[in-house]
N, C-alpha and C positions, 0 to 999 in steps of 0.2 A: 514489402519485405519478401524477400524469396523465404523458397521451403528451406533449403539450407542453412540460410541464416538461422529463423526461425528454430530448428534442431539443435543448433547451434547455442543460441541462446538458453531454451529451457536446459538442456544439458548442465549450466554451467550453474543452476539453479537449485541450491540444497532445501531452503524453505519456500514455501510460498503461503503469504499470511492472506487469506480474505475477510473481509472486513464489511459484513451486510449493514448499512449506515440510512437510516432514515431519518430529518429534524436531528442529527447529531452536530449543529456546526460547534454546540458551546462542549463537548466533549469530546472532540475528536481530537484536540490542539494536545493536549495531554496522554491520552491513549496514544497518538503518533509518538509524539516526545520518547513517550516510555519505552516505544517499543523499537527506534531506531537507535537510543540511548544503548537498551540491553542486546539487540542484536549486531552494533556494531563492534562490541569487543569480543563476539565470537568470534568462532573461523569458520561460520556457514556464511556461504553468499545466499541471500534473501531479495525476495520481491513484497513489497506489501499494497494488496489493491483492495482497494474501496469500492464498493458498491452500492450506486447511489438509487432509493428507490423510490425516486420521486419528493424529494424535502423540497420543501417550501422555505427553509429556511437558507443559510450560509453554506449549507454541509458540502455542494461540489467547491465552491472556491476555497475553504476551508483546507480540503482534503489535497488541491491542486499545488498550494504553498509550497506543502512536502515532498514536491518532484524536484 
């Protein structure tokens, strides 16, 4: 990705949710739900990332659905 794009993109970005996720896979499915439920009938455009710290469990493939 070029730098412009890049500028380009965050610009257009009014939220940004982070999401510190560790063994989250059996909570996560819900917490996403809720939260692209309620932020798509606003009129902020929004990013929301996960961050995975090392789970042993489901949490990256979990978190990946949502893309």
């Amino acid at each position: 990705m070029t730098k412009k794009s890049t500028q380009s993109t965050i610009s257009r970005v009014n939220l940004s949710v982070i999401i510190p996720a560790r063994n989250e896979a059996s909570n996560l499915p819900i917490l996403l739900s809720s939260l692209v439920t309620n932020l798509a009938i606003s009129a902020l455009t929004y990013e929301i990332i996960v961050v995975d710290d090392g789970s042993t469990d489901d949490t990256v493939s979990v978190a990946k659905k949502f893309t």
